[in-house]
N, C-alpha and C positions, 0 to 999 in steps of 0.2 A: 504494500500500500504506500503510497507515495504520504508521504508526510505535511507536505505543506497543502494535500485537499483534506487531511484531517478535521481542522477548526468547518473549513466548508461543508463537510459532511456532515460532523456535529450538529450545525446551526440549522440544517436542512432538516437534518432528523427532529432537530426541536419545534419545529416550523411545523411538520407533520404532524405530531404528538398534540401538540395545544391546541390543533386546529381537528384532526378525527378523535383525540381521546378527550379532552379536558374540556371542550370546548362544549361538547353535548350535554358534562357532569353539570359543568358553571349555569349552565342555561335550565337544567333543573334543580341546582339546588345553590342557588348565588352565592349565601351567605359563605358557601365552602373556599369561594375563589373572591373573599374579600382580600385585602392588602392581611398581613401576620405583621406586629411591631414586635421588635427585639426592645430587654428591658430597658433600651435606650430611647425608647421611639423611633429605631430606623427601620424599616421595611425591608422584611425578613424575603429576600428573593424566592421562589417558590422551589426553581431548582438550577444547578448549578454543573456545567460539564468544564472538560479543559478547556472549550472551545473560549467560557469566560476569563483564561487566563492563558492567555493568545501569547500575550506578548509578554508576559511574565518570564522574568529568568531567576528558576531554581537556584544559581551558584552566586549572585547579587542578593536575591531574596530573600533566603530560604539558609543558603550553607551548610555548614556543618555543627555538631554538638561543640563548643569550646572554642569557636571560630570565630572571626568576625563578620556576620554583623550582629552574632548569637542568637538572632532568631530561635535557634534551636536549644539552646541554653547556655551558662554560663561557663559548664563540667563538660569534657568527651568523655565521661560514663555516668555524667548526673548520677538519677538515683539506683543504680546498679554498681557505684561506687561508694555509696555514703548517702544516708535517706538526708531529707530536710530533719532538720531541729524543730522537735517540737516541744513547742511552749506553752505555758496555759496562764494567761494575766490574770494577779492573783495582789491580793490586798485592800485590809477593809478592818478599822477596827485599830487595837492598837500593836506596835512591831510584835510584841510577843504572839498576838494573836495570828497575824498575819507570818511567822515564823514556823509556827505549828503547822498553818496552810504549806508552806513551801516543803517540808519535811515530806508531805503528806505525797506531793504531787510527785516527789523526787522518789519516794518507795512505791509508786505508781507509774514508775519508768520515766517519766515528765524528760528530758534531756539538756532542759536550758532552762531559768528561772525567769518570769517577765513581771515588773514592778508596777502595781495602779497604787499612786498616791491619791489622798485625799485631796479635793479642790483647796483647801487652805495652804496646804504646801504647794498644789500647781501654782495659786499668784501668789507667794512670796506671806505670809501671814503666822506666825505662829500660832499653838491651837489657843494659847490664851487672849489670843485680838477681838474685839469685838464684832469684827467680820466672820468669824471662824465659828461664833456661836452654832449651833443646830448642825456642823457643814463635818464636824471633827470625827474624821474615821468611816465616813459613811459610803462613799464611792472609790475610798481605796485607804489605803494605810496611813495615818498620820506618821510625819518625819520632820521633830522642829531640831533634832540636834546629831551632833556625830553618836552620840549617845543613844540618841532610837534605831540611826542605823545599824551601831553594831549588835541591838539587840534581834533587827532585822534577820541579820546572816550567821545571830551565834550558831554555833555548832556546821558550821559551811561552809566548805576551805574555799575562798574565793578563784584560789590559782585551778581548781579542778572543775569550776561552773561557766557557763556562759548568761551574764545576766543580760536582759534589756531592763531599761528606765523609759516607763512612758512622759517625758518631762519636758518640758521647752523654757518658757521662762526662766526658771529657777534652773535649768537645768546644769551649768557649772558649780553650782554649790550644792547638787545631790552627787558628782562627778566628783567633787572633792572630798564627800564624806566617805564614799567609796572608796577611794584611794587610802583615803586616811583608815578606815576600818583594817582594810587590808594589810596595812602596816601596821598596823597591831599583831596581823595573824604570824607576822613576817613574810610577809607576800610582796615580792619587787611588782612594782607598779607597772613592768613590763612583762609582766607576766597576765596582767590581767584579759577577759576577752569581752567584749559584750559589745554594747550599744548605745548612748542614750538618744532620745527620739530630736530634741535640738533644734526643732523644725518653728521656726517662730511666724516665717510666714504664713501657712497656714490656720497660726491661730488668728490672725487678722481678717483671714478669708470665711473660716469656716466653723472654729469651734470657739474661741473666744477667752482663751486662759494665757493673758499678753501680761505683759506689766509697763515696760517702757516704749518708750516713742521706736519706732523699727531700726534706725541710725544707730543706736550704744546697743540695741537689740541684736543687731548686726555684728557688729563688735564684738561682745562675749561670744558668738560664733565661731567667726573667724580666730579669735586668738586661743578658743579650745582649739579649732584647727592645730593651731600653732604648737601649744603646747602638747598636745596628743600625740603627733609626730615624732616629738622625741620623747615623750615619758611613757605612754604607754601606746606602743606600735601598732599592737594588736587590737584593738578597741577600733569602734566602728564610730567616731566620732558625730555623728549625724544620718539620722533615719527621716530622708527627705518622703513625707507622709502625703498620699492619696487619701487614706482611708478617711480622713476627717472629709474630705472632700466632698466624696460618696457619701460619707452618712450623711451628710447637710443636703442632702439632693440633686449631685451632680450627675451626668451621664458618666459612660465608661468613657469614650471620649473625653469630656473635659475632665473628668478625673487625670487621666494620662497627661492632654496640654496643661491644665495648670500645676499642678506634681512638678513637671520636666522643666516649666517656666520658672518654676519655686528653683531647681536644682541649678538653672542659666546663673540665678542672681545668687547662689551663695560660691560656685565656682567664680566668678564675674568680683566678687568682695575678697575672696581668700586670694586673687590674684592682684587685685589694686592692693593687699595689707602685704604681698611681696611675697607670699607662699608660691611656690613653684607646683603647675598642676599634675606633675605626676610623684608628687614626692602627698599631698592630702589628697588626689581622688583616689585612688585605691582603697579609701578608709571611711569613702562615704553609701551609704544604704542607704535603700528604698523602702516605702510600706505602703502597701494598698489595702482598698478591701479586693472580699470574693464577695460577688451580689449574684442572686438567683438564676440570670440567665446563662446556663453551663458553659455555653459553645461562646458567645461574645464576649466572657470576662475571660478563657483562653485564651481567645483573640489580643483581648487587651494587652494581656502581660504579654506577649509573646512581640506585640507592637513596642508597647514603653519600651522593652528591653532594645529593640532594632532601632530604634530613633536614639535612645540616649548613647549608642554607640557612635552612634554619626555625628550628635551635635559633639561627643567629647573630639572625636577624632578630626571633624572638618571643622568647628568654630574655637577651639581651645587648643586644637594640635599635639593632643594627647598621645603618647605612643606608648606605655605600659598595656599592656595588653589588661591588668588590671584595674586600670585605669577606666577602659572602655566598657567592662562587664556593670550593666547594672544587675545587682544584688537584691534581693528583696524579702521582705517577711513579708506575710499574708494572714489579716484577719479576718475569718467571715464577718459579715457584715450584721451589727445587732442592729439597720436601724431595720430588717427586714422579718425582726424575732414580733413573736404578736406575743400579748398577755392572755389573748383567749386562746386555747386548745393549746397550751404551749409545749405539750408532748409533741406535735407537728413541726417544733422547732429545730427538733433530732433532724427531722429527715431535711430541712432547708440546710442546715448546717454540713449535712454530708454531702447535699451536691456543691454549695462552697467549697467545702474543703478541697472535693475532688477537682471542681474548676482548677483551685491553686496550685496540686500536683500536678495536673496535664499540662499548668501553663507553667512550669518548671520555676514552684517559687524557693528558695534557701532555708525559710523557716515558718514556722504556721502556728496558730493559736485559733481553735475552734471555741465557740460562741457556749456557752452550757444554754438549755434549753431555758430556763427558768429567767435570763437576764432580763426579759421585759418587766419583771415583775419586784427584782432583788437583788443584791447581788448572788453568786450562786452559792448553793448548799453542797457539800461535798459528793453526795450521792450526782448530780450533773454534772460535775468536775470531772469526776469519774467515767460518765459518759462519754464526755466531749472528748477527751482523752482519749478513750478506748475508740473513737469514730476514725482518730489518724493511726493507731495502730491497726486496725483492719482494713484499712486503706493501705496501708505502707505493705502489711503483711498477707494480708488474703484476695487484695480486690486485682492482684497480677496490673496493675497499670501503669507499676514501676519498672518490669520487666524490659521495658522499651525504651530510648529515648524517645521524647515527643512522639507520644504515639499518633497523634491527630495531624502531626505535619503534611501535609499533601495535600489536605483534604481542601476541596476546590472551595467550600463553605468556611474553613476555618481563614485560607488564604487569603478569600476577597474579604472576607472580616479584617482582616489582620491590617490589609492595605488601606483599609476603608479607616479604621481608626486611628493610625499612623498620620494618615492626609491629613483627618478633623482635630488632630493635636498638633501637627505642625502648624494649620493653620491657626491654632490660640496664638500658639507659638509668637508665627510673626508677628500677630495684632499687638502682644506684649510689647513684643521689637518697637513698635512705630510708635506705640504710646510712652514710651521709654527704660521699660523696663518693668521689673514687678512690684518695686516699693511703689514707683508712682501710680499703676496701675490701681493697688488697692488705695493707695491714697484719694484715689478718684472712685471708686467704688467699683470698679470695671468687673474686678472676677464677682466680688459680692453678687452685685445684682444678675449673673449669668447663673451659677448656684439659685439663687431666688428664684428666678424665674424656670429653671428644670426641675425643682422642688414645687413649686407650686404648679407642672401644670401633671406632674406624678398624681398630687392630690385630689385633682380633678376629677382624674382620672378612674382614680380608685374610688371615690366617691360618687360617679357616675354608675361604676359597674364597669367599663369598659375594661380595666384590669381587674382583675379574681386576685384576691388575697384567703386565701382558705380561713376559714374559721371568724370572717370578721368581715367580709361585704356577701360571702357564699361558704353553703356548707356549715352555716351557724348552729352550735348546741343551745337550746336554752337549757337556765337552772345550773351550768356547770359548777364545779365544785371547785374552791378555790383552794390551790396548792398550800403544802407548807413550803415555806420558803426563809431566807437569813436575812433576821434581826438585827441591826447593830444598835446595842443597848446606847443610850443618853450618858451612861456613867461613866461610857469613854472618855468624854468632855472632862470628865471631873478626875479620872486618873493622869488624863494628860498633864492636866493643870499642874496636878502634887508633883510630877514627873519633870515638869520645868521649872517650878519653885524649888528643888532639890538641888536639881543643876546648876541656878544659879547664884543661890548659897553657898555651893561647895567651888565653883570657882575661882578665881582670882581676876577679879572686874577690872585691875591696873592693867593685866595683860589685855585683856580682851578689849577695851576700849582702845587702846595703842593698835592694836590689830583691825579693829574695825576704822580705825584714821586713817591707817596706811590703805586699807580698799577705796575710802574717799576720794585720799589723795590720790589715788590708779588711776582712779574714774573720771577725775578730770583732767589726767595728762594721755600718755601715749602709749602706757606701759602697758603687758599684759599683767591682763585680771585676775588670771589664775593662781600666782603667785599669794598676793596678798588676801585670797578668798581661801588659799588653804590653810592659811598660816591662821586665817579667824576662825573658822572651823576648828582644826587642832588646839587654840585654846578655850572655845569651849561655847564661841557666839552663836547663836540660834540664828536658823533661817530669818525667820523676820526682821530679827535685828541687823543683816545683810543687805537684806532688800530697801531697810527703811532707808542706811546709807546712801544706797541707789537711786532710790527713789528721789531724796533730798538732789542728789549731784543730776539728774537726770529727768526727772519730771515723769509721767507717765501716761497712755496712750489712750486718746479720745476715737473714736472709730468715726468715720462721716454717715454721714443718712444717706441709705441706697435705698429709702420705700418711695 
């Protein structure tokens, strides 16, 4: 057969098919040959031959496993050489409590630990502020001292763990407690591995736990770059986050273009503060969500990773091959968990999961069924858990690299998302970047407006959410679910008042002058943020410093 009448024959034969087979069904039963929206709202093509990737080239495309443009992944034996790391975000209550949790998950095969602090530790507050009333312990662990942390990790030799920190704001002074705990264990700070999440734009975009103006925001970034390079190699100094993206109500598309535009401006900063980009990209990760539609969030990750190759190596002229690989963790997506029928939450969370496998993610944290309602109770920790080990071990879909690579549907996905991110991309470009961007509301209202027209949607009927617009029980019976007692507040309290009794406030005041004065010269930050740490200064009292030298971050009105 001659090859180049291939596509011709294809397109004939499709031309035949729609017109004697599909065409008789449509005409009697229409609704069947309406438009299909993917959970993006793009229109699901109905079918798809080689003939729609004509001009496609497989070795530009596609390549190989560990290649460039890793389309195919980031490892040539991914997971046939080494599963993803799986983690299970975990924190609520006070460190001791949240310690017993991490024990738990760890005799539960768990492989990595991942940190949810409490909102008063995400902006900068200790539990005793007046902000922190009602908030202390309740959506993740409170952390006002090196003192909580190392009650955090007693008994857990840091140099044998791989932790994440979900943190941004605050995040260099939970970075330093770390270190410092560590070195109590006698643990060289270059030994250590993890992550913290880092990502500050984002919270301007999408989740909202900022503290300063994005300019010195920027700054403690970049100069953890700085110092992370040489003190602890191995740490992933920034987890540039989709996932918040997503759960605000992005598409898979914009989740990818703004993520990737997030990632232009923190390389774009750590190269104007004089870091060289193959000596901090190699150290930067990614985090998305997995959202419901199986086949397009494949697509996705499988795109981000292809584009962030290109822009490192054509716009930054990146040549570590390290350098070019985006990395990423993957957590299913709680905004898609319902409170009603939440036993249905198993089965969403397994085809996330499995999305994140096929789209060849590094590390995973599955969703416990119950989070719509609580945080989770050990019994769904247990689940969640057990969902990636039968995934990893019985569902054979690790067997393969990219098993779904070829596939004419995942391809034209793949290109089709890529196109809709590069073009946020440019738009960034022209508007001048992505501080000014959110300064102007640009990403905000684009999230707003895919978020609001989801709700519509769902509130119309036009999308089925089981258990809550179709397939509703009445009378259901309301789960047990985890409590975080009020008393929290009150141990915390005696727990800070102890602390700061048994100090020596000469040091500590000296120490928190010296972070002032950092703050408003040129130095790096991390210096003088460990040295207040190590004598004994409480988160809050860091941030107020900051705060004073720094001012703190108004958002504009995108309604």
């Amino acid at each position: 057969m001659d090859g180049e009448e291939d596509p011709r024959r294809l397109r004939e034969a499709q031309v035949w098919w729609e017109r004697e087979r599909l065409a008789p069904l449509c005409e009697a039963n229409p609704e069947r040959c309406e438009p299909f929206l993917t959970g993006s709202f793009e229109e699901a093509p109905r079918l798809l031959t080689p003939a729609h990737l004509e001009d496609w080239d497989p070795i530009e495309r596609l390549g190989l496993p560990g290649e460039y443009p890793y389309t195919r992944g980031v490892q040539p034996t991914m997971y046939r050489g080494r599963l993803w790391t799986m983690r299970q975000y975990a924190g609520f209550a006070t460190a001791a409590e949240s310690n017993r949790r991490y024990k738990y998950l760890l005799e539960q095969g768990q492989t990595g630990l991942s940190v949810a602090f409490d909102l008063p530790t995400q902006i900068g507050f200790d539990s005793d502020h007046p902000m922190a009333e009602g908030e202390v312990g309740k959506v993740g662990v409170a952390i006002d001292s090196v003192e909580d942390m190392a009650i955090l990790f007693d008994g857990i030799p840091l140099d044998k763990v791989s932790t994440s920190m979900t943190i941004n704001s605050t995040a260099a002074i939970m970075l330093s407690m770390y270190v410092t705990v560590a070195r109590r264990q006698g643990i060289a700070s270059t030994a250590l591995r993890g992550t913290i999440q880092n990502d500050i734009l984002k919270e301007y975009t999408a989740r909202g736990t900022y503290i300063f103006p994005p300019g010195p925001s920027m700054r403690l970034i970049t100069d953890t770059f700085a110092w992370c390079s040489e003190h602890t190699p191995r740490w992933n100094t920034i987890s540039i986050s989709g996932y918040h993206i997503r759960e605000a109500g992005s598409t898979a598309g914009q989740e990818v273009g703004l993520t990737l535009a997030d990632g232009i401006a923190y390389v774009e900063a750590a190269i104007e503060a004089g870091l060289e980009v193959d000596v901090f990209a190699p150290r930067l990760a990614f985090f998305f969500g997995a959202h419901n539609d199986l086949l397009e969030e494949v697509a996705k990750f499988r795109a981000a990773r292809r584009l962030w190759a290109r822009i490192m190596h054509d716009r930054f002229g990146a040549r570590k091959p390290k350098s070019l690989m985006l990395r990423f963790h993957t957590q299913t997506d709680g905004v898609t968990l319902t409170a009603q029928q939440p036993e249905a939450n198993i089965v969403r969370v397994t085809m996330q999961a499995l999305a994140a496998v096929l789209g060849g993610t590094q590390s995973l944290h599955t969703n416990s069924y119950d989070e719509a309602l609580s945080l989770p109770t050990e019994k769904a920790v247990r689940i969640a858990l057990r969902t990636q080990q039968i995934i990893a071990h019985e569902s054979g879909v690790t067997n393969t690299i990219d098993p779904l690579g070829g596939s004419y549907y995942i391809e034209s996905m793949t290109d089709r998302i890529e196109a809709e991110a590069e073009d946020i991309i440019n738009e960034v470009d022209r508007i001048g970047g992505m501080v000014p961007a959110i300064e102007r509301g640009w990403p905000q209202r684009m999230i707003h407006e895919s978020a609001y027209r989801f709700q519509k949607s769902m509130e119309s009927g036009d999308s089925v959410v089981v258990g809550v617009n179709d397939h509703i029980m009445e009378d259901e019976p309301f789960p047990d679910i985890l409590r975080v007692d009020a008393s929290v507040r009150t141990s915390q309290l005696e727990f800070l008042a102890d602390l700061r009794a048994k100090r020596d406030e000469g040091v500590v005041n000296r120490t928190l002058a010296a972070v002032g004065a950092s703050a408003g010269a040129d130095d790096n930050m991390l210096p003088p943020i460990l040295a207040a740490v190590e004598a004994g200064a409480t988160l809050g009292e860091i941030c107020t410093v900051l705060r004073d030298e720094w001012g703190e971050y108004r958002p504009p009105s995108v309604l």
